[in-house]
N, C-alpha and C positions, 0 to 999 in steps of 0.2 A: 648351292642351297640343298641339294637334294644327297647330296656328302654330311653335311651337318642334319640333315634327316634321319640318314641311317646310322649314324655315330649316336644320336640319341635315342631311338628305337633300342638299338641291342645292347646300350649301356641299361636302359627300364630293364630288357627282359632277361639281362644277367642279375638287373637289382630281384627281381622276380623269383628268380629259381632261388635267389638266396633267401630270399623271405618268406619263404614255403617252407624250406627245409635248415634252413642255418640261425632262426632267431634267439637271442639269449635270454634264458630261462630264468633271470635269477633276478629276484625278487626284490625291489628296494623298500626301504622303511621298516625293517623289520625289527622286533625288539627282542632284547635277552632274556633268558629265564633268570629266572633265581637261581643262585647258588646253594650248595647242601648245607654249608656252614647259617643261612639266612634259611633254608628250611627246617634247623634246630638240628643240622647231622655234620658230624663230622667226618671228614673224608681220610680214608685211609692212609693215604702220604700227603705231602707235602710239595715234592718234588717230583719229575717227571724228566728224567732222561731218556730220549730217542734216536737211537743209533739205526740212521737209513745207510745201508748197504746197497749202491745203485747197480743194479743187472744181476745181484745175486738171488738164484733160482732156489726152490725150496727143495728141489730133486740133493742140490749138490748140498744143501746144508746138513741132509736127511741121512747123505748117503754112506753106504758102511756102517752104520751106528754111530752117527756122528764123529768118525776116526779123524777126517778133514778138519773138525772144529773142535779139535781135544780142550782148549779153552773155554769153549763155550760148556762142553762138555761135563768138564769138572765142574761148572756152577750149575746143572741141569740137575745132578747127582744131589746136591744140597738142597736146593729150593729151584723154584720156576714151572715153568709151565712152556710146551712147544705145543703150535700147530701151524694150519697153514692158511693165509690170509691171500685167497681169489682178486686178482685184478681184473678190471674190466679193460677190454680192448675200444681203443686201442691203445700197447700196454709203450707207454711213453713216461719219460720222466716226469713232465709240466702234469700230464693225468694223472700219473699214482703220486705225486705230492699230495695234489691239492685233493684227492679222494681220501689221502690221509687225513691229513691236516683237517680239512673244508667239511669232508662226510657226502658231495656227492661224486660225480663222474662228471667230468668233465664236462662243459656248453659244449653241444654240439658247432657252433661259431666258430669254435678254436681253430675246428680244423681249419677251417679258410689261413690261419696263419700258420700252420705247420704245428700247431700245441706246442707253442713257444712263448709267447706272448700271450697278455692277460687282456682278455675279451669284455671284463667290467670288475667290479667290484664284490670282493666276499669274505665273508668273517671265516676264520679260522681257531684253532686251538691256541695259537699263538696270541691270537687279538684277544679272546676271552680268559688268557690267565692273567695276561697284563704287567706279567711279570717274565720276561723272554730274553735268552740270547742264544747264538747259532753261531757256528764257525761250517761255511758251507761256499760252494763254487758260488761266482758273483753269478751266472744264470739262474740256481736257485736260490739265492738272495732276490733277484728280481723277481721270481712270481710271488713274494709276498712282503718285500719290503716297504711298496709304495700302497698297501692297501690302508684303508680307515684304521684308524688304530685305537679313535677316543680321547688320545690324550696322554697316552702310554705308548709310545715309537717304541718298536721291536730293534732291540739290537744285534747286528751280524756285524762279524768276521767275516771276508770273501776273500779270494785268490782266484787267478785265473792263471789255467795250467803253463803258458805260455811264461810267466813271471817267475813258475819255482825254478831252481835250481838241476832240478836232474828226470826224467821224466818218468813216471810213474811212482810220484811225491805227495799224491794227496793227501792219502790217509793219514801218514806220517806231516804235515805241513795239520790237520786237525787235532792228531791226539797230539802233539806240541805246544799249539794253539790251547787247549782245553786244560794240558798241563801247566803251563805259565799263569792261567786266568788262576787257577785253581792254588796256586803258592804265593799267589800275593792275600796276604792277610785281610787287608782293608776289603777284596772281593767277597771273600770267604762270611765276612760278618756281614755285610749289607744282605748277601743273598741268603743267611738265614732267617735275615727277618721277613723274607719276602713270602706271602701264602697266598695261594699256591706260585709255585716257577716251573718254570720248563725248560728245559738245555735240546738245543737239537745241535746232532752231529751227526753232519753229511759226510759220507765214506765212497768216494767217486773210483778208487781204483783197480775194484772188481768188476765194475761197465766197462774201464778202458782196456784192462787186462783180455777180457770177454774179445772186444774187438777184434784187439790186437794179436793175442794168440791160440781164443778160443778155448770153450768153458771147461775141454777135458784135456787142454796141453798143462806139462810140467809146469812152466811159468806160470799160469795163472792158478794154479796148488799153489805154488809159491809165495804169490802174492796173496791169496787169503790166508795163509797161514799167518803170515805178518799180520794182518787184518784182523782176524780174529783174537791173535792175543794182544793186540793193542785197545780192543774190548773189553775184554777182561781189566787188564794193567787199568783203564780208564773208570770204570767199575769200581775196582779197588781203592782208586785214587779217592774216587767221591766218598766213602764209604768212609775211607779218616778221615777228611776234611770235613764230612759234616759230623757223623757218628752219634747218627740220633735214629736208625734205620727206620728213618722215614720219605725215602727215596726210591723211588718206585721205575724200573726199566724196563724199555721195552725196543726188541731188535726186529726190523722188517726191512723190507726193500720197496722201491715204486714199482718194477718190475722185474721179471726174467730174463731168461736169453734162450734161444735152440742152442745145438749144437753147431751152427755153421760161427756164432759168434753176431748175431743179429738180434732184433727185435719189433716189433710194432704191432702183429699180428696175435691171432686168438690161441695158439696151440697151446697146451698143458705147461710145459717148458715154460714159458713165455709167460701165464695168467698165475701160477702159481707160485707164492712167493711164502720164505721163513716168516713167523710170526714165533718171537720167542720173549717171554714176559719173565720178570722175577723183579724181587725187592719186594716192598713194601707192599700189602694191599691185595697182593696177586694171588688168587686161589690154586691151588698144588693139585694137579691129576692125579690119579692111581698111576702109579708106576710099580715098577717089578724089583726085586728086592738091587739088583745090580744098575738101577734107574736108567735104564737104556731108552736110547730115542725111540717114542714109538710110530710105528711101522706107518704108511699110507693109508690102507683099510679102516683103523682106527685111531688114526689122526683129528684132532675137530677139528673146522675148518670155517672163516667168516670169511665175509664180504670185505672187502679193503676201505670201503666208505663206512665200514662198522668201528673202525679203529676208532675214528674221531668221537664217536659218545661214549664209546669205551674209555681213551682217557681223558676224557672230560669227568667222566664219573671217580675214574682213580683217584683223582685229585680235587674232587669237591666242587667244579665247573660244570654250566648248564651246557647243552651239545652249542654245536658253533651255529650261530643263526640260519644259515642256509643250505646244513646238512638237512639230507635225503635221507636216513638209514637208522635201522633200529640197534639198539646197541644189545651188543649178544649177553644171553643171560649165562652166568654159572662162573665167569672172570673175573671177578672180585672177592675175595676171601672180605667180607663183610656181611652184613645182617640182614635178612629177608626185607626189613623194613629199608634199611639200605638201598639196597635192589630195586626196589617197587618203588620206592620217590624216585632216585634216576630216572625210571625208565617211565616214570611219568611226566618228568618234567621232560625227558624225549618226545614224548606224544603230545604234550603241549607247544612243542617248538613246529613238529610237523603239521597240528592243525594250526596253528598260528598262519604258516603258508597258506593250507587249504583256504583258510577264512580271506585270505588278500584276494585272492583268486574267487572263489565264490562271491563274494561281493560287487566284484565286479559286473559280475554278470546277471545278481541278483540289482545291481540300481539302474541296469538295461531298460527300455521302454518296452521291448518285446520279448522281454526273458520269460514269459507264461508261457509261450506258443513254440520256443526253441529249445533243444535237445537241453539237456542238463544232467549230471552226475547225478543218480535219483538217492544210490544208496549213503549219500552222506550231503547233508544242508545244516544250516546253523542249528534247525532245534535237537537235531541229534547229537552237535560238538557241545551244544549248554548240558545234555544228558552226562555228558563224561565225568567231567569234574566231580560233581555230584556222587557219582557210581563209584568212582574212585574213592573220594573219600568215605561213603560208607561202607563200603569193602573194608578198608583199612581202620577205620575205628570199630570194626567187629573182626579185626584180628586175622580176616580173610585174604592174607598177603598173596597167597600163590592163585587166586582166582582173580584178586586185582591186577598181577602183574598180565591175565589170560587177558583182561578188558584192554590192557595196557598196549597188548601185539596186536589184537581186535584193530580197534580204534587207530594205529598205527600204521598199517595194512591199508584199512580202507583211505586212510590222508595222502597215502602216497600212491593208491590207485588211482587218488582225485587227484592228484597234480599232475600228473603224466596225463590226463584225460585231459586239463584245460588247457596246458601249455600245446598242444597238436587242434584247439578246438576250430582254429580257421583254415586249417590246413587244406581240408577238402572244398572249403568253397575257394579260397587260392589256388587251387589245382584247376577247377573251374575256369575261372576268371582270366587267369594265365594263357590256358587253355588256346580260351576264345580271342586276347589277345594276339598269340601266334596266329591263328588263323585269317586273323583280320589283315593283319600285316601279312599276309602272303598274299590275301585280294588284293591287298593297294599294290604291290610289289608287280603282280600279274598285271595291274591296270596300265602303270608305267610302263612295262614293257610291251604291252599292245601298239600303246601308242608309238614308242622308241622305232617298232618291227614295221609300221605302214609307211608309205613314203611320203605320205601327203599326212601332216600334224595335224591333229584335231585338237580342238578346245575344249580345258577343262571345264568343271562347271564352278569352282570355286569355293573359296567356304561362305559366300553368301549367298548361302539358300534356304530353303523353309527347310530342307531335310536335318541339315548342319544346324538350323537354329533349334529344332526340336531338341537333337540329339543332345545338345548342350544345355540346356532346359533340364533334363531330363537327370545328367550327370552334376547339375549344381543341385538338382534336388533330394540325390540320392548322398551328398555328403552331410548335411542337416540330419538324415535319418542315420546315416552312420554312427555320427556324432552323439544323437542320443541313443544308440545301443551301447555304446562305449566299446566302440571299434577302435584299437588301436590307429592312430592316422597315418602310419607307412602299411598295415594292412588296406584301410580306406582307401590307399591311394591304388593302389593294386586292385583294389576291388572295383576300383570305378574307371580302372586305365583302359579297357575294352570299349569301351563308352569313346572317350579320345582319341582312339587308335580308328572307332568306326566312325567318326569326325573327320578324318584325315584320308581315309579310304573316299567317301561320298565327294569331297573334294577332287578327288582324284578322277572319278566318273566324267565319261565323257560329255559336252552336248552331245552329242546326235551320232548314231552309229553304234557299233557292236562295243561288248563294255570289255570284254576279254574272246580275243581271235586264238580259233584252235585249242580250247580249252583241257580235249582230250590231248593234245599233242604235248601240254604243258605238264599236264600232272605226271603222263609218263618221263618227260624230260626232268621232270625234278624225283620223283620216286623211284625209278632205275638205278640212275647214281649215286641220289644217298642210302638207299640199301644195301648196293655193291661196295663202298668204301667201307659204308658201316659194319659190314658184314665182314669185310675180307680186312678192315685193319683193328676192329674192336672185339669181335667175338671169336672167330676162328684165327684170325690173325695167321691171313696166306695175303700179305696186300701184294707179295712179290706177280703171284699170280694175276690181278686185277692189273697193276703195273703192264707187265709180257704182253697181255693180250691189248691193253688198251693202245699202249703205243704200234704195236705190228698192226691191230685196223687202222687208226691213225694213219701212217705212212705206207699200208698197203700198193700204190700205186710205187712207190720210189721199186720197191722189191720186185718189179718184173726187169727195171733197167739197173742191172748190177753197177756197182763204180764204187771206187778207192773210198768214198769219203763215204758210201753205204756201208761198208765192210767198218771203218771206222765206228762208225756211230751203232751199230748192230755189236761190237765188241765193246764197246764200254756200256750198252742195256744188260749186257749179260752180265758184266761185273756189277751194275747196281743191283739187279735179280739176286746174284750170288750172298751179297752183304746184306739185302732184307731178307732174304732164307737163312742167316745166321743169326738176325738179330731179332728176327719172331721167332723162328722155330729150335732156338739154341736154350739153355740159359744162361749163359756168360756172353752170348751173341760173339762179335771178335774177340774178346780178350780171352778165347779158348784158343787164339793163334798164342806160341808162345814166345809172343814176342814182347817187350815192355814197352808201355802205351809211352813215355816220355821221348822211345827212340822214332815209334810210328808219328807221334807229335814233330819230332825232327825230321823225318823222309818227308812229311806235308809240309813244311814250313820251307823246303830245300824246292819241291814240285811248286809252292806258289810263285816263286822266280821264274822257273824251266820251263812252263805251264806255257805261259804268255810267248816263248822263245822258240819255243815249239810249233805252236800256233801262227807262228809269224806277227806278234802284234808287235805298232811300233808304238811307243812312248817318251814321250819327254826326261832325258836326262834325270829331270828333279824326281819324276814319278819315282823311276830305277833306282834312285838312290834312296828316299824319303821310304820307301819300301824295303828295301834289303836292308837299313837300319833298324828299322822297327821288327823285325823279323830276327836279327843276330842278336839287337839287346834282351827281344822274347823267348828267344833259346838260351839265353844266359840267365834268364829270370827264372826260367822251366828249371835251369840245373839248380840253382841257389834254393830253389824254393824244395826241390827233393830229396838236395842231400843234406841241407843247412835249414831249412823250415823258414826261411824272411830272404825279404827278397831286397836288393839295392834300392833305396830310394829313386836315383835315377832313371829306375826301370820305368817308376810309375811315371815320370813326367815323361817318357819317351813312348809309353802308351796311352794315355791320356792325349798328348800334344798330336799322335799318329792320327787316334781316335775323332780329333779335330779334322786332321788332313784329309782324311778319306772321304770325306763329306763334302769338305767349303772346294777342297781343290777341285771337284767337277764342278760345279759352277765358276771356278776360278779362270777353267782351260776353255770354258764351253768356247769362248770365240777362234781359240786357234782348232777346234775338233767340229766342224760344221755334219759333217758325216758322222747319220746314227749309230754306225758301227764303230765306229772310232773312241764314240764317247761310251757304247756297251764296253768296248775291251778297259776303257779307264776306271768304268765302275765294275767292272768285276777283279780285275787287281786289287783293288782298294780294298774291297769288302772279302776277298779272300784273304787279305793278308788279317784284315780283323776279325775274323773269323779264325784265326792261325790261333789269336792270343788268346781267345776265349774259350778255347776248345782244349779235352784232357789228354786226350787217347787218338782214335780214331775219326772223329768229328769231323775234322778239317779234311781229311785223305774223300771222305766220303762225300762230305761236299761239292770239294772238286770235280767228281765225277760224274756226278748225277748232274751238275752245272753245264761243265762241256756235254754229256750227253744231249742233254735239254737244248744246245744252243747247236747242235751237231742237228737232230734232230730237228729242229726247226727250220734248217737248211736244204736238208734233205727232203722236207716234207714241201717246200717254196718251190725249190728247184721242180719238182715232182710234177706240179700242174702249172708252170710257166702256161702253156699252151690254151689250157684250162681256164687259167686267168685270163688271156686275151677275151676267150670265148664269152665271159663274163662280165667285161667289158663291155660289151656290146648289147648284151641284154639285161636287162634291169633287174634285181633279184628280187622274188616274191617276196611275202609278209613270210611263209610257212620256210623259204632257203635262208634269212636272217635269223628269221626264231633259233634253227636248227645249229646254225653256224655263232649264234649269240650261246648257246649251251653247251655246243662242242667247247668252246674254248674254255667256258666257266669248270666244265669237267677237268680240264687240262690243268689248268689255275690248281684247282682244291687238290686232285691226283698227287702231284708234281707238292703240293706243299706236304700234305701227310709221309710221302717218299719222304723228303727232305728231314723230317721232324723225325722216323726212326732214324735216320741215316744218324742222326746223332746222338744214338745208342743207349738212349735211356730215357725212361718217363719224366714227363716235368715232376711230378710228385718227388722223385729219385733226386733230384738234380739243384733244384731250386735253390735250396739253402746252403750247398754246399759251400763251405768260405774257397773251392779250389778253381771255382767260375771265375772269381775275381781274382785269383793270386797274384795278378800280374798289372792290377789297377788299384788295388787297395789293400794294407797290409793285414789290418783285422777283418775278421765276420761283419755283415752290415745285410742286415735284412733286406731293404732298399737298394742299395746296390746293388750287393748278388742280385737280385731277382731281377734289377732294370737290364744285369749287363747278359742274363739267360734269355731275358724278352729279346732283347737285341739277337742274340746269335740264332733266335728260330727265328726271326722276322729276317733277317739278310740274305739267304737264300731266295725266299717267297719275292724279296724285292727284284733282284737280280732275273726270276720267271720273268718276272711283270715287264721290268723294263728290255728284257729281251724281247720278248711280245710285241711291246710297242716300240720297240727299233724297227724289228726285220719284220712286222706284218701288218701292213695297210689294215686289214681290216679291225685288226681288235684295235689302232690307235685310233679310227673313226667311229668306234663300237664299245669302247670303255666302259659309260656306261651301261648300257645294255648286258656288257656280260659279267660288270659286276653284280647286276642282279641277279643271274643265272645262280652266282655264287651265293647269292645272299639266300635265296629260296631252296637251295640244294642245300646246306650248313645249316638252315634254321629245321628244314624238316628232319634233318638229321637230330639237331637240338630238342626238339620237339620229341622223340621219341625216347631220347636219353632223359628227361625231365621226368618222365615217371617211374624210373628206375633210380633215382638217388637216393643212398645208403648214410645215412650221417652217425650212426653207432657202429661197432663191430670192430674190425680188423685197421688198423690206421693206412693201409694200403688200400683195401679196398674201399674206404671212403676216402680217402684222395683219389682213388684212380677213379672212383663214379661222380666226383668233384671236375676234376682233369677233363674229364671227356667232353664235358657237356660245358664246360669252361673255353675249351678249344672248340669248339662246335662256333663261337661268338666270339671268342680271339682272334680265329682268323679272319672273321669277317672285318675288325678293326683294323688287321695287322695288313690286308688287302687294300683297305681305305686306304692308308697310310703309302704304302704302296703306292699304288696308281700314281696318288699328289705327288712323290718325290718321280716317278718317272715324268711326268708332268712338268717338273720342275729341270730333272736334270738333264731330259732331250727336247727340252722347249728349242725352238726354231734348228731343229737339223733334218738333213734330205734323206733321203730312204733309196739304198741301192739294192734294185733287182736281182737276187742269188744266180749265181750259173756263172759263166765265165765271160758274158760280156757284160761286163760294168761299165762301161761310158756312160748308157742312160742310167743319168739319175732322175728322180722325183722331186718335187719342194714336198713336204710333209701335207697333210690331208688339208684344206678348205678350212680356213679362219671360221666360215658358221659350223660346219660341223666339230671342228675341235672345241668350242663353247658348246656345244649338245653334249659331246661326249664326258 
């Protein structure tokens, strides 16, 4: 029961931190403007061609006087317009579409999925011409294929790189695609009936080029070169096919790249992208008589969520429902009266939102007495309209369009204001939740720590009946403020949490023993992890010292298996000083991670042979098979990109065995060491296949360390334990020894979690977690089969723990608490430092942290049950060299307490 307690506790207080900072912003119900052709104006073209160049930076379009883009070049000399269109971080592809297309930045939600997937619903430039097709990668087909459409399905062309023929075939597999559409006749005549249309053409081979050989090698010159004049050529195309120049282009990218051939983050590189317009409609800069690109300095420059009511206006479209962005003035070679309706009908889109939003909180019961956006309410959005059009029927167009930014400004200072409006009382609430859960947490463990159980007091009491009273009363009022009800819920969880605490309270006797002794036991160690693996990141340091106090006592009596165990802490010291304080961490050895993949897969066999462990025939074999089809699946997959089908059912089927077969063998393996050595083969070996580089070598060793190390540390006070034996341990020697271990637990999993060389943020999506279980990308998968490979180690602690140490298998739960109160205050402190805007690294990695802070609490849960599970009824042999006495495993009541 008290398992399925804390399972749902930190599943609330991960829903918590997300509801604070991740809720999605976008607006349902919202209606369209009018069109210019329905406001009596006709829009300058007709059509609308957009050529997205992915990872191409504005630096490289710029650069030399556009000598790189001689194509593009020659049509800048004629007509057009360059500058440069800002992305906002973090600069991702799925963000710079949809801030194209959409008009804002991205839900902060997204990140939870890597800004891949689509977090709700929302209108784009696509939905509102109604007249659409695209030839683009099937990932960007999926962020807007399956959105609302009206009635009018957007039609795409997709490919997926794996299907073309030769690799770095994108761009050519589009302008092909665009060419074929465009020589069939019957195309040609439907789509000029069509008003307005829009062509989008995704150009993926300057991202992969980027990647692959980096933004200033030969090869990727080479490849925009291609690129750029199959722009043109595509231009050209249209140009006779319809030959009515009323076709209006425009070239950008979703984002940049640095120099290293990366992206996600805020740098210049990165946020800066081409913005080049011509054709139809487009107003022509001052240029210089030899029309050369002009310079940085004086460059103009918009917002990337500006694009969208920019060509919404080109072509006679109202902005896309749930743009955020003013549409920049001086880009449209049309009529001041032109201008001024656009961008009116933009500020009518943006207080449209405000008005959803204000509403809200204006049909609140207590909206008199609460904060409120003062500088903008309904009777100032009724003033606008008004203002607007008698500006504009006295001719006043450049002081209407002044009302137009006014009014527009203030809408989207008001939306940002209400979308964060609960945020600080969620911070609150939160707050006091964590807090309250660390009482009840402290109450269990008083009790756990006396040797004599006290009784609780239950949840039937007048305190419990108040408290609950009190939280059915406070949803009623929520209700009529028009509190969102997963904020409600949140709001009143504090409430339930001190529900469950008062239960917890004893009858009679102290409520929490040693109070001082607790807070330091929980605040020392989550400040020291926190400190030495999140901020300065020296965990190797925290590591060195914790285990040498630790095992202090073995270090006066030297011996072979000390010298042992003291030489494989220095090799894991050695690899966490590589992997925090490196940046390539190992892979500055130069060696190739597929052959280090091979030395670990060769050591998971020797490892056990070495060690002396014996195993059943089946194990040996069931194992060194899953392990040579795994290195044959490594080679297929690196030199040929696919891997044998067989592979996957000889991983999968392994993936099976490593699990069922300890429960299969438990009766022939009665000794808890016998059945440790059969679950760490197992889960070494699955850990072989999951792993890219280095992972698996590092596991190994921080594993045997850990189980050397815990031997050493047995052996050490053999004598010690008799003494202990005989005297009964205080409330304050359990406390101590209930947080020593939970230390150990947490230590030992953060070690284990760099040891495998990279942040989950880094690693998560990668389709190369899976190479060897499934042949394509799969969200789901990857991410189940990376959960796996950081929870196997953590299990293999645990269950080492509870083989070779009496007291954590009669103390389980006791020091998962320890754990629980040391990870939540850690969490606790990370909770008011989450970043959900900015650099896409740094808000995963302030996502990440405080994600794992409650991950491992889960992944420990998890834990325990399967050691639980997989050394139920085996006897416990005393370290040292006489092993005849053995133990039966702890007391049937105490194993039901633990």
């Amino acid at each position: 029961m008290w398992m399925l307690q804390a399972l749902v506790v930190h599943i609330l207080l991960m829903g918590a931190i997300l509801n604070t900072y991740f809720q999605p912003n976008l607006l349902p119900n919202l209606v369209p403007q009018k069109t210019m052709r329905e406001m009596g104006l006709e829009p300058p073209a007709d059509r609308l061609v957009v050529f997205v160049t992915d990872g191409l930076r504005a630096a490289t379009f710029l650069a030399n006087n556009g000598s790189d883009v001689p194509d593009l070049k020659d049509i800048y000399r004629k007509q057009g317009r360059i500058g440069i269109s800002r992305t906002c971080a973090p600069t991702m592809t799925r963000p710079g579409h949809i801030a194209i297309f959409a008009g804002f930045n991205e839900d902060p939600a997204a990140s939870l999925i890597n800004l891949r997937y689509n977090p709700g619903d929302f209108d784009t430039v696509f939905n509102r011409s109604r007249n659409m097709i695209g030839w683009a990668h099937k990932y960007i087909v999926g962020y807007f294929a399956e959105l609302s459409h009206g009635g009018a399905p957007l039609r795409f062309d997709s490919y997926m790189e794996r299907d073309l023929p030769e690799k770095l075939t994108c761009d050519k597999w589009a302008f092909d695609k665009v060419e074929n559409f465009l020589s069939n006749g019957d195309n040609v005549r439907e789509w000029s009936n069509y008003k307005p249309a829009v062509f989008f053409v995704y150009l993926a081979d300057m991202d992969i080029a980027a990647h692959r050989f980096r933004p200033l090698s030969k090869r990727f010159f080479q490849k925009l070169q291609y690129t750029q004049r199959g722009i043109r050529n595509t231009y050209e195309l249209f140009e006779r096919v319809f030959n009515d120049s009323r076709t209006a282009y425009l070239l950008t990218s979703d984002h940049g790249m640095n120099n290293e051939g990366t992206h996600g983050s805020g740098t210049s590189l990165e946020i800066e992208t081409p913005l080049f317009m011509w054709g139809a409609g487009v107003k022509r800069d001052e240029i210089d008589a030899e029309a050369n690109f002009p310079e940085k300095p004086n460059i103009s420059q918009v917002d990337q969520t500006q694009l969208a009511p920019l060509m919404s206006s080109l072509i006679g479209l109202p902005p896309p429902k749930n743009n955020l962005a003013l549409m920049p003035v001086g880009y449209l070679n049309v009529s001041d009266e032109y201008q001024a309706v656009a961008l009116h009908l933009n500020v009518l889109q943006l207080l449209s939102q405000a008005e959803i939003l204000m509403s809200r909180h204006e049909k609140a019961m207590f909206y008199k007495w609460l904060p409120k956006f003062e500088e903008l309410h309904s009777g100032v959005i009724d003033q606008y309209a008004a203002q607007f059009d008698f500006l504009k029927s006295e001719g006043n167009l450049t002081d209407a369009m002044e009302v137009c930014k006014e009014y527009g400004e203030l809408a989207m200072k008001c939306l940002a204001y209400y979308h964060q409006y609960y945020q600080t009382p969620l911070i609150v609430a939160n707050t006091l939740s964590y807090l309250i859960w660390f009482y009840c947490l402290l109450l269990q463990l008083t009790r756990l720590s006396k040797k004599e159980k006290t009784q609780r007091r239950g949840f039937m009491t007048l305190s419990t009946l108040i408290l609950a009273m009190i939280g059915i009363l406070l949803i009623p009022i929520m209700e009529l403020q028009k509190v969102p009800h997963v904020t409600i819920f949140y709001l009143i969880l504090p409430v339930g949490m001190l529900i469950m605490a008062q239960a917890e309270r004893p009858v009679k006797g102290y409520w929490i023993y040693h109070p001082l002794w607790n807070l330091g036991f929980i605040l020392v160690p989550a400040v020291l992890i926190m400190w030495m693996t999140f901020i300065i990141r020296h965990l190797w340091v925290l590591y060195g010292i914790s285990i040498l106090l630790n095992n202090r006592r073995a270090l006066r009596k030297p011996s072979i298996k000390l010298f042992i165990w003291l030489s494989l802490a220095l090799i894991v010291t050695a690899i966490l000083i590589m992997e925090q304080r490196t940046t390539k961490g190992l892979r500055t050895i130069p060696v190739k991670g597929y052959h280090v993949l091979y030395i670990s897969m060769v050591l998971a066999v020797i490892r056990p042979l070495i060690l002396g462990h014996r195993h059943d025939p089946r194990v040996w074999t069931f194992n060194s098979v899953a392990l040579v089809v795994g290195a044959f699946g490594v080679y297929q997959y690196k030199f040929y990109e696919t891997v044998s089908s067989y592979v996957y059912v000889v991983t999968w089927s392994f993936l099976c065995f490593a699990f069922l077969s300890i429960v299969y063998f438990a009766k022939s393996l009665p000794e808890a060491r016998k059945r440790l050595e059969l679950i760490t083969i197992n889960m070494i070996t699955v850990l072989s296949l999951l792993t890219n580089s280095w992972g698996c070598l590092n596991f190994q060793v921080v594993i045997t360390e850990f189980i050397f190390g815990l031997q050493v540390y047995e052996e050490s006070k053999e004598t010690k334990e008799i003494e202990d034996a005989k005297d009964e341990r205080t409330s304050l020697q359990n406390l101590k020894g209930f947080y020593r271990y939970g230390y150990m637990i947490l230590l030992y999993f953060y070690v284990a979690f760099f040891l495998a060389g990279h942040w989950l943020s880094s690693f998560l999506f990668k389709s190369t977690t899976a190479r060897l279980f499934y042949p394509h990308f799969s969200l789901y998968i990857a991410g189940s089969l990376v959960m796996l490979k950081v929870f196997i180690p953590s299990m293999i602690f645990i269950c080492a723990l509870y083989a070779m140490v009496p007291f954590v298998r009669k103390n389980a739960r006791s020091i998962l608490i320890c754990v629980f109160v040391i990870s939540n205050a850690m969490g606790l402190y990370k909770y008011y430092f989450i970043r959900n805007r900015g650099s896409w690294r740094t808000v995963r990695m302030c996502l990440d942290q405080i994600l794992l802070t409650h991950a491992v609490i889960l992944m420990l849960l998890l834990g325990i049950c399967l050691a639980k599970i997989f050394l139920a009824n085996t006897t416990m042999e005393r370290p040292g060299r006489n092993r005849a006495s053995n133990t039966r495993s702890i007391l049937a009541a105490a194993e039901t307490e633990a």
